[in-house]
C-alpha positions in Angstrom: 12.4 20.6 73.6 12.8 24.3 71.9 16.3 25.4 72.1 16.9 29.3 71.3 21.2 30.1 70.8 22.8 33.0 71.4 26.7 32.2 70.4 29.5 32.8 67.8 29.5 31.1 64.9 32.1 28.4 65.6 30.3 27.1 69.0 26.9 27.2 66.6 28.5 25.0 64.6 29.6 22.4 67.4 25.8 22.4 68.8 24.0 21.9 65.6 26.8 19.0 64.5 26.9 17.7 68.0 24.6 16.1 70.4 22.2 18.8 71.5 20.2 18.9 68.4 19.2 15.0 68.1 16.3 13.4 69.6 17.9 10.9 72.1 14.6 9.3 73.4 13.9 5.4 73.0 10.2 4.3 73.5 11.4 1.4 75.7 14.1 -0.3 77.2 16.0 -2.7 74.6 15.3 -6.1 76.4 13.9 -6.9 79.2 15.6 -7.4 82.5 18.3 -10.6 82.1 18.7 -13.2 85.2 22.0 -15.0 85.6 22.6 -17.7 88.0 25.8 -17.7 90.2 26.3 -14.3 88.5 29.5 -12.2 89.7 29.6 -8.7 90.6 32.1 -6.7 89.9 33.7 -3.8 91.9 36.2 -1.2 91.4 38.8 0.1 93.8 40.4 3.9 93.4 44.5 4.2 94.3 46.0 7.4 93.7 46.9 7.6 89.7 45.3 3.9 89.1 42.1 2.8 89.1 41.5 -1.1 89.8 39.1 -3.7 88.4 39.1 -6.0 91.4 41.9 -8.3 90.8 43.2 -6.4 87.6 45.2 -3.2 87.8 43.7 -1.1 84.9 44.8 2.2 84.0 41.6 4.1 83.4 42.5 7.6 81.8 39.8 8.3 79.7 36.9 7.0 81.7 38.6 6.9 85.3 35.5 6.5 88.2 32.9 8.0 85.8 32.6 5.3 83.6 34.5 2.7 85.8 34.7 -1.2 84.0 32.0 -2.4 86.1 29.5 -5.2 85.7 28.0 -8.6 85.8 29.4 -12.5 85.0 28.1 -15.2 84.5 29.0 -18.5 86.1 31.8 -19.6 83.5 33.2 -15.7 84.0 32.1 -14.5 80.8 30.8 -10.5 80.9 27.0 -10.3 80.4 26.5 -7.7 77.6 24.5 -4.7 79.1 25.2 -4.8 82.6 28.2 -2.4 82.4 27.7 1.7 82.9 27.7 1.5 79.1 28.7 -1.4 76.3 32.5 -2.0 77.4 34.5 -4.9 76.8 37.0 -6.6 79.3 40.3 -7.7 77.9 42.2 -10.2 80.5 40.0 -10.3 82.8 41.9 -11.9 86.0 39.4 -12.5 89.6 40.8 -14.1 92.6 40.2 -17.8 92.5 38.0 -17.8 95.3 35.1 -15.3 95.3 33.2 -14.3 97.9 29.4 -16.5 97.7 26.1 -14.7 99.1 23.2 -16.9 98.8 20.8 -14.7 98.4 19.0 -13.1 94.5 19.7 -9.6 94.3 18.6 -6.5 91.6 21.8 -5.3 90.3 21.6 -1.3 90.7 25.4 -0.4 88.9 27.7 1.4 90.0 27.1 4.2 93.0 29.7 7.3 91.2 30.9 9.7 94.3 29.8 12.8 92.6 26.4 14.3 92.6 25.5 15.2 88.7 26.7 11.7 87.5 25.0 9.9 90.4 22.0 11.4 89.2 22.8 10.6 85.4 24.9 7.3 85.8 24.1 5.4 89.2 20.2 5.4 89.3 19.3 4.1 85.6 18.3 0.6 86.7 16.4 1.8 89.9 12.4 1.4 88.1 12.9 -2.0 88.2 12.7 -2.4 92.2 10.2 0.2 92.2 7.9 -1.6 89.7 8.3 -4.4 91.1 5.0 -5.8 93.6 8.2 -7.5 95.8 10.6 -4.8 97.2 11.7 -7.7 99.7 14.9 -8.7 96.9 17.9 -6.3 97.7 19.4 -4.3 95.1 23.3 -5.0 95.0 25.7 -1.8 93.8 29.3 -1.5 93.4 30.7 0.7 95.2 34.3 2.8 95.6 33.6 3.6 99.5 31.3 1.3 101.8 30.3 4.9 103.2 27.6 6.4 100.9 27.5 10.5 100.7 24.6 12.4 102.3 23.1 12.7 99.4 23.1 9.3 98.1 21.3 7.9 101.9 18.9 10.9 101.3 17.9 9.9 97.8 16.9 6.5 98.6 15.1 7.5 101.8 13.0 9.5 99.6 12.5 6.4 97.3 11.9 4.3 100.4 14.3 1.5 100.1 15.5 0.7 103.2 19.4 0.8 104.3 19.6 -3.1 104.7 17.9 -3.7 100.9 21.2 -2.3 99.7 24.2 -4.7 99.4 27.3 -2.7 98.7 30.3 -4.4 97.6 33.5 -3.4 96.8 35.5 -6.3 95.8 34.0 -9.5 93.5 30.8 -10.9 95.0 29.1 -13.9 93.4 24.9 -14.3 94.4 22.8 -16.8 93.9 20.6 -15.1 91.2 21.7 -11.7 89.7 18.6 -9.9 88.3 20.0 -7.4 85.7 17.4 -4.9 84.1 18.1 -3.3 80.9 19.5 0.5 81.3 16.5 3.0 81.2 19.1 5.8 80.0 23.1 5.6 78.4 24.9 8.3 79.5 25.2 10.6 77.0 23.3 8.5 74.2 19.9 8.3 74.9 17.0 7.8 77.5 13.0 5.9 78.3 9.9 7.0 80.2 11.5 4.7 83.1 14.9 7.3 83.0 11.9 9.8 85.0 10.2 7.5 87.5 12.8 7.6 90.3 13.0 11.3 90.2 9.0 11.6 90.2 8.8 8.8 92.6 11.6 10.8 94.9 10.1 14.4 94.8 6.7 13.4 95.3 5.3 14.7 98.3 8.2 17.3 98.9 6.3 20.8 98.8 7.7 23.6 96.4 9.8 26.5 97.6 8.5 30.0 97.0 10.7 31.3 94.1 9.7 31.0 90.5 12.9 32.4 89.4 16.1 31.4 90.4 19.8 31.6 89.7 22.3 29.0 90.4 24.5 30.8 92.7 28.8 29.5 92.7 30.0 32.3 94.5 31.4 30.6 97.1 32.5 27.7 95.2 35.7 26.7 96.1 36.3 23.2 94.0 36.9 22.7 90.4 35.6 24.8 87.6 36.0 28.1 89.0 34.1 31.0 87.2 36.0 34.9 87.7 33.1 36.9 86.8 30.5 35.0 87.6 29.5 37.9 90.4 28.5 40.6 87.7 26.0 38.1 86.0 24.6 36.9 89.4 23.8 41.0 90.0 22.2 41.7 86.7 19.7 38.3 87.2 19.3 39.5 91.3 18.4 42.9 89.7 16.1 41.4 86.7 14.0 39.2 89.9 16.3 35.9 90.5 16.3 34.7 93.8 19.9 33.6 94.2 20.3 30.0 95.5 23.7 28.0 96.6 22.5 24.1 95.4 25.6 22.8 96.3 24.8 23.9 99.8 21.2 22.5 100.2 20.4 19.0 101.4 18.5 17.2 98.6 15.3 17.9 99.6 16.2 21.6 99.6 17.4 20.9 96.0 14.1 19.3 95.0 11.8 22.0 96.7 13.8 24.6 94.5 13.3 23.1 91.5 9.5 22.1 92.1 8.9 25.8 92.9 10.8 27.4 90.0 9.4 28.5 86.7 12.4 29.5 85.4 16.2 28.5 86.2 19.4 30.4 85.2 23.0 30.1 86.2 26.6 29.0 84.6 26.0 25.6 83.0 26.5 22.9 85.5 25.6 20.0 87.7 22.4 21.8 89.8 20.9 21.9 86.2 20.3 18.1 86.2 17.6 18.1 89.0 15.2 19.8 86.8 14.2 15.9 86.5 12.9 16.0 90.4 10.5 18.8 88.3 7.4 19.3 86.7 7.8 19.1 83.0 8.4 22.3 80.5 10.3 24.5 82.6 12.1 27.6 81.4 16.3 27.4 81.3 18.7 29.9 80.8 22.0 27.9 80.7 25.3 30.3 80.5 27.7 28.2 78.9 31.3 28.3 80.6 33.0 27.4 77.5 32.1 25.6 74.6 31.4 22.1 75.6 28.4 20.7 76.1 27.3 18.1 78.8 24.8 15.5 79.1 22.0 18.7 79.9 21.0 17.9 76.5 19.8 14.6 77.5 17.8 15.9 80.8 16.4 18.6 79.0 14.6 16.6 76.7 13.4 14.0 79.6 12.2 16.9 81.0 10.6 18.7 78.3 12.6 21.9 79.5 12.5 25.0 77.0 16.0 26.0 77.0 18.2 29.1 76.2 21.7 28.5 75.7 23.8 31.5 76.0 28.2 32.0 75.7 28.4 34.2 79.1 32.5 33.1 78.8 35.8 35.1 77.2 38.4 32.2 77.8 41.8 33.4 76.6 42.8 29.3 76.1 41.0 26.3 75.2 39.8 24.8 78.9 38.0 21.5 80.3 34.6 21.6 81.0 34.8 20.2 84.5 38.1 21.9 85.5 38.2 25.2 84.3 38.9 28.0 84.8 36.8 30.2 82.8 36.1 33.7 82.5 32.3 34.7 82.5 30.7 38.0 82.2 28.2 40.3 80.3 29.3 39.1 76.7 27.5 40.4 73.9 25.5 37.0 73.2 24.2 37.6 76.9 23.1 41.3 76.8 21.2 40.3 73.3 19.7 37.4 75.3 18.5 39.7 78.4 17.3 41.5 75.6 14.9 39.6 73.6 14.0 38.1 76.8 12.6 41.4 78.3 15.3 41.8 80.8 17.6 44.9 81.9 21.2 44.7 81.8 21.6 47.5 83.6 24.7 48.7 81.8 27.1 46.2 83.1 30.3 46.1 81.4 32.2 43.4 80.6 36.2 43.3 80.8 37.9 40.0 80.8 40.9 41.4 81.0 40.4 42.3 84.6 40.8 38.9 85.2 43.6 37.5 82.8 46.0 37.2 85.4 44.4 34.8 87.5 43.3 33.0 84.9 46.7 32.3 83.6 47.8 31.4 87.6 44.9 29.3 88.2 44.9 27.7 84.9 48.2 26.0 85.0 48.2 24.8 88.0 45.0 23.3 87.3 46.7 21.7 84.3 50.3 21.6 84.8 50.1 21.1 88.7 53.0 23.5 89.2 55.4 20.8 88.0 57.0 23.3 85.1 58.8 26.8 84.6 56.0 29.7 83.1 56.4 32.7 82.9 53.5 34.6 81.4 52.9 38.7 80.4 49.7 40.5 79.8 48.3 40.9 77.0 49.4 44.8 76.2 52.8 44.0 76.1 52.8 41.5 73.5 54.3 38.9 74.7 54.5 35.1 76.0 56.8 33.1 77.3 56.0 29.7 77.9 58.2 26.9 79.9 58.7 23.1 79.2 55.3 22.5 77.8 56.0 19.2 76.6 55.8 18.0 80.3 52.1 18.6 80.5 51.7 15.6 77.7 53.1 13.0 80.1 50.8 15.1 83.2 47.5 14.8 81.1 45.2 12.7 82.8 42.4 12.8 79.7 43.3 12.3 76.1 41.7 15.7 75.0 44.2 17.6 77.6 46.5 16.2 75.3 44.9 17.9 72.4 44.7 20.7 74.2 48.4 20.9 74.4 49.1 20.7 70.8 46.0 23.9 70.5 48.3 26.0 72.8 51.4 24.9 70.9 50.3 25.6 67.3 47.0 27.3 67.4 46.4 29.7 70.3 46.6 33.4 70.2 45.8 36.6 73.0 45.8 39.2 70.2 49.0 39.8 68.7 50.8 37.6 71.0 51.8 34.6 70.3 53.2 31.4 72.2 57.1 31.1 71.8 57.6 28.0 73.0 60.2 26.6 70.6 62.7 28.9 71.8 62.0 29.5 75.0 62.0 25.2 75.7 65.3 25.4 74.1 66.4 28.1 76.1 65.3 26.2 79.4 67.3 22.7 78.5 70.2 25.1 78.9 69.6 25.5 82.6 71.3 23.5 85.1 68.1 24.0 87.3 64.1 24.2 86.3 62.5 27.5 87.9 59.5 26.1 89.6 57.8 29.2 90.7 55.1 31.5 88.3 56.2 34.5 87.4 53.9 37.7 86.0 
């Protein structure tokens, strides 16, 4: 996979060192597929700030559904190494003394993840083993949050052919006669085999390609997580340069596949609708604009798929953000007009001025991270000032371990020019009042 970077020097930095440039590929799987006998299945079960191991209330923060402690027993309740989303270890296990007995063997498939990119990634890494196998008559058994699958998920394996009753869903501890576990063919954001391809090839097969050969991953009218302000100007310069705009998040799946099997070349702001480039013929052209200066598990895709892949900062952030959460401010930075450039594309003179859309940033931001639950008052950045509320309540808030990082960033490091964030006075100046102002004020 070729990889051509247009960024500043500090986000160069974190690519090289990071993930992106290491080869991630394994030959084969580690071991062959395990069978255990009276095996277990585990299950997890969401609550509102909890997440539950069956049995166990766990307090997932780092991992939370994405990487939920999921797996297989044995008889004598011991984990089996390798059937978890990744290698995890269960402390205290506790199960309900009397388990729920299906006599039937079953393929164990993982866990099924309510949310399209890390279904993709996460949920389908053991399916080449029922679709090597001569006997598709053994069910595959997945844990589940919700007995009632998402569109997409019924979609994807009617396209793989497994039938609705070859899938055993469970949600709470389930114990089988014979639990067939195969090896993972990919670990999310480690590495990945030849078998990581073969439900995606096997899925897109006879779906005919869509007539575009280049398209941009349109968000415009996005209205979850991660929202872009900006994003519009970009979307008009590719629209103008040839790009046939397309909405993925709106398309059924085989919409999805037949826009990728058509395409040549993909650009948009860095995201999920990148990942089905593996529904795809190999060695496509990518143009990811980077939202901020994290990078996802693309790198991993993008090497399964051979892609050739441009990496380019479209975003002027004025604080340190999530990847998933945002916000972000994108536009016409200077790394993307010296992209459009040596890539023999017009830019049509489109400025870029973040500052247009400071304001909502700011809004948008701490409610995203702060959910409204402390005092803030914040100015532009022409008059030279910041005033920031009880900050230290966003540490208890935080619901991942590098949100609380981010706090200490804003307290110590941040900067908008020659402003900088007061928030030693102004927290003593607020444990004063009788009353905490709730409301944003600009």
């Amino acid at each position: 996979m070729t990889k051509y970077l247009y960024m500043d020097n500090e986000s160069l930095k974190l690519f090289v060192d990071g993930e992106w440039c290491k080869k991630h590929m394994r030959q084969q799987v580690m071991k062959k597929e395990t069978c255990v006998d009276l095996g277990i299945v585990l299950s997890p079960q969401a609550s509102v700030n909890k997440y539950y191991l069956q049995g166990v209330i766990r307090q997932l923060p780092e991992y939370k559904l994405y990487n939920a402690e999921v797996g297989v027993l044995n008889s004598n309740r011991e984990y089996v190494p390798g059937t978890g989303m990744a290698e995890m270890r269960f402390v205290d296990l506790k199960l309900p003394d009397e388990i729920p007995f299906v006599n039937k063997t079953v393929i164990w498939g993982g866990l099924l993840i309510p949310h399209y990119g890390h279904f993709l990634l996460q949920s389908t890494t053991r399916l080449y083993y029922y679709l090597k196998n001569c006997d598709k008559s053994t069910p595959i058994v997945f844990a589940v949050f919700n007995q009632e699958l998402p569109k997409y998920m019924r979609d994807f394996f009617d396209l793989l052919n497994i039938p609705p009753e070859h899938l055993i869903l469970v949600d709470k501890p389930t114990q089988f006669k014979k639990v067939i576990c195969p090896a993972l063919s990919s670990v999310y954001y480690k590495d990945w085999t030849e078998d990581f391809i073969l439900p995606f090839s096997e899925a897109a097969k006879d779906i005919k390609p869509a007539p575009y050969e280049k398209v941009f991953f349109s968000r415009k009218h996005w209205s979850g997580l991660a929202k872009c302000f900006g994003e519009e100007n970009l979307e008009k310069v590719f629209n103008k340069n040839g790009f046939h705009s397309v909405e993925m998040q709106n398309l059924s799946l085989k919409e999805q596949i037949s826009i990728i099997k058509g395409a040549k070349v993909l650009a948009g702001i860095n995201g999920t609708a990148f990942h089905n480039i593996l529904f795809g013929q190999k060695g496509k052209q990518l143009i990811l604009l980077n939202r901020n200066e994290e990078y996802d598990s693309q790198y991993i895709v993008n090497e399964a798929a051979e892609a050739e892949c441009f990496v380019v900062q479209a975003y002027e952030n004025p604080l340190p953000v999530n990847h998933p959460h945002g916000p972000f401010i994108v536009g016409l930075t200077k790394y993307v007009k010296s992209f459009l450039k040596d890539f023999g594309l017009d830019d049509f003179n489109v400025s870029f001025d973040p500052l247009k859309y400071v304001n909502r940033f700011y809004k948008l931001y701490f409610q995203t991270y702060c959910q409204n639950n402390f005092y803030i008052e914040l100015c532009v950045r022409d008059k030279n000032k910041i005033e920031v509320g009880d900050l230290f309540k966003l540490k208890e808030l935080c619901a991942y371990s590098r949100f609380k990082e981010l706090l200490f960033r804003i307290l110590s490091k941040v900067t908008l020019g020659n402003a900088k964030l007061k928030f030693k006075q102004e927290y003593k100046r607020l444990k004063k009042l009788k009353s905490m102002p709730t409301e944003f004020k600009y």
